[in-house]
C-alpha positions in Angstrom: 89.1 61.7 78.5 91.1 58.6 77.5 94.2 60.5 79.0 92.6 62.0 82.3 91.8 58.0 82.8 95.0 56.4 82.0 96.3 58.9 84.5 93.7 57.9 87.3 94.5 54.5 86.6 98.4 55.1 86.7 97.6 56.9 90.2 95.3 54.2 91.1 98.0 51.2 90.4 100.7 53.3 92.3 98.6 53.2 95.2 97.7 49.5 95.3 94.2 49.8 94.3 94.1 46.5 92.7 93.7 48.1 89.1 95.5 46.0 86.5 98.5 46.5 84.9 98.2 43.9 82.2 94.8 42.9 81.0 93.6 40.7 83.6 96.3 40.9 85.9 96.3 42.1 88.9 99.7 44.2 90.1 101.6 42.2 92.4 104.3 44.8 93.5 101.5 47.7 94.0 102.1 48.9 97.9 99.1 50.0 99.9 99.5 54.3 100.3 101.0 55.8 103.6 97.8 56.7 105.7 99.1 60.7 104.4 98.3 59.9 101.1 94.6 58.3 101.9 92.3 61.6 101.5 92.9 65.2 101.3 93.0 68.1 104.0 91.6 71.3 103.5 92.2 74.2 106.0 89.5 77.2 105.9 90.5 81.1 105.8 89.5 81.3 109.4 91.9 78.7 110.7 94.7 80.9 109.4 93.5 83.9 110.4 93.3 82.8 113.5 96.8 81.3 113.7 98.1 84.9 112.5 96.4 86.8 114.8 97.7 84.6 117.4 101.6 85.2 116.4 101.2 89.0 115.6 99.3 89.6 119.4 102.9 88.0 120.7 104.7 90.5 119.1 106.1 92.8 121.5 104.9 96.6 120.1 101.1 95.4 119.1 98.0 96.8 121.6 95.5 95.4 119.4 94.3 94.2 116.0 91.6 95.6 114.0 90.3 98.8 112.4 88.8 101.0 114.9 85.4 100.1 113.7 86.0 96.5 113.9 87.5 97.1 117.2 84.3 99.0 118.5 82.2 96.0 117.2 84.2 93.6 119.2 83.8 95.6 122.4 80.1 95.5 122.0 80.6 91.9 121.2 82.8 91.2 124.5 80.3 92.9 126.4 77.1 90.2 124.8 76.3 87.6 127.4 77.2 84.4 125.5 79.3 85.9 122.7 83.1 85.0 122.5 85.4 88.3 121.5 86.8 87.5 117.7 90.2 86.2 118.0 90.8 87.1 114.5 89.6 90.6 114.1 91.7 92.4 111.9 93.1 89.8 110.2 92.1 88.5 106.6 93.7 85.7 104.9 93.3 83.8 100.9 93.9 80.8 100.7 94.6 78.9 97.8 95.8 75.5 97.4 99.2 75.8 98.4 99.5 79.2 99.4 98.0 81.9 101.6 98.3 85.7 101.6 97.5 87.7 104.6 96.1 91.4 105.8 96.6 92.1 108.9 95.4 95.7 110.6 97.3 96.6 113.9 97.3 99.4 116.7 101.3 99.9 118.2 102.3 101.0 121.0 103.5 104.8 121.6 107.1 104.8 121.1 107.5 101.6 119.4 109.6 101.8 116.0 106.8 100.8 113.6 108.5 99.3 110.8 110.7 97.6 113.2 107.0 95.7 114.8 106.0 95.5 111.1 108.7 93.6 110.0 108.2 91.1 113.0 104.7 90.5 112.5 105.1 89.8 109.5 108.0 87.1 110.1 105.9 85.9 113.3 103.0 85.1 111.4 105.0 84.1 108.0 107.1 81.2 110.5 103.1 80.7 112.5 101.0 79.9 109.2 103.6 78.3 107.4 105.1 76.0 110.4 101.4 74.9 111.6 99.9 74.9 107.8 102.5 74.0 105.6 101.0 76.8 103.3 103.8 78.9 101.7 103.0 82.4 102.9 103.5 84.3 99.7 102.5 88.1 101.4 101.9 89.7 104.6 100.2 93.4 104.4 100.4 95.3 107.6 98.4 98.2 108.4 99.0 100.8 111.0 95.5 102.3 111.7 96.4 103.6 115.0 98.8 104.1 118.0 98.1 103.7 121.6 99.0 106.1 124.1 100.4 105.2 127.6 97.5 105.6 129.9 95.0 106.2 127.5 91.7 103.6 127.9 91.1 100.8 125.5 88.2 102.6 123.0 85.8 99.5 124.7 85.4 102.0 127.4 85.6 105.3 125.9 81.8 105.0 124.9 80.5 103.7 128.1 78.4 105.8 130.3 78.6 103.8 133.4 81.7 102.7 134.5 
């Protein structure tokens, strides 16, 4: 305890909070903080699943994100007055402090070279997460659940009995 305080006050005095340095004393070379240093930031697994969904939907070679199921739910969700389609379907992220892994599952196009539009999603969302984050992206899984074949309809429409 006596140690976990001597360090708060050490942090304290180096930040100008007016804790003493001698008994009595206040420190008179103590600088206020940079306004960076004032408070902390957190950033939620949504926010960066968002941000890689984003940079792996620019990728050229990508149709879609998601899991066919997940991709049938969004349709249906598209298609409910007042409901905004998921921009990070298919996409899960953990976060930690410093870090952040990602799994992301994709539909390709027909004739793209998958591991070719693997290896640039994953350095699109890698450059994405950690440019806009500062999080060290430490993985980026990539799943190929399905391949999308020229002039074949998006599954949104497959199921629909009017058109």
């Amino acid at each position: 305890m006596a140690e976990q305080l001597s360090t708060a006050t050490e942090k304290n005095a180096s930040r100008g909070a007016g804790v003493s340095t001698k008994a009595g004393a206040p420190s008179a070379t103590a600088k206020p903080a940079a306004p960076t240093e004032r408070g902390s930031t957190s950033i939620a697994d949504g926010v960066v699943e968002k941000i890689a969904a984003m940079a792996a939907r620019d990728v050229p070679g990508i149709h879609d994100l998601g899991a066919g199921m997940a991709r049938t739910l969004g349709a249906v969700r598209e298609r409910t007055p007042g409901m905004r389609p998921s921009v990070a379907r298919g996409v899960k992220a953990e976060v930690g402090e410093r870090q952040a892994a990602l799994d992301l599952d994709v539909v390709v196009e027909y004739g793209a070279e998958i591991t070719d539009v693997a290896g640039e999603v994953r350095e699109s969302v890698v450059e994405a997460v950690e440019r806009m984050t500062g999080f060290e992206v430490v993985e980026v899984n990539v799943a190929v659940d399905d391949v999308h074949l020229p002039g074949e309809e998006n599954e949104e429409s497959e199921g629909a009995r009017v058109r």
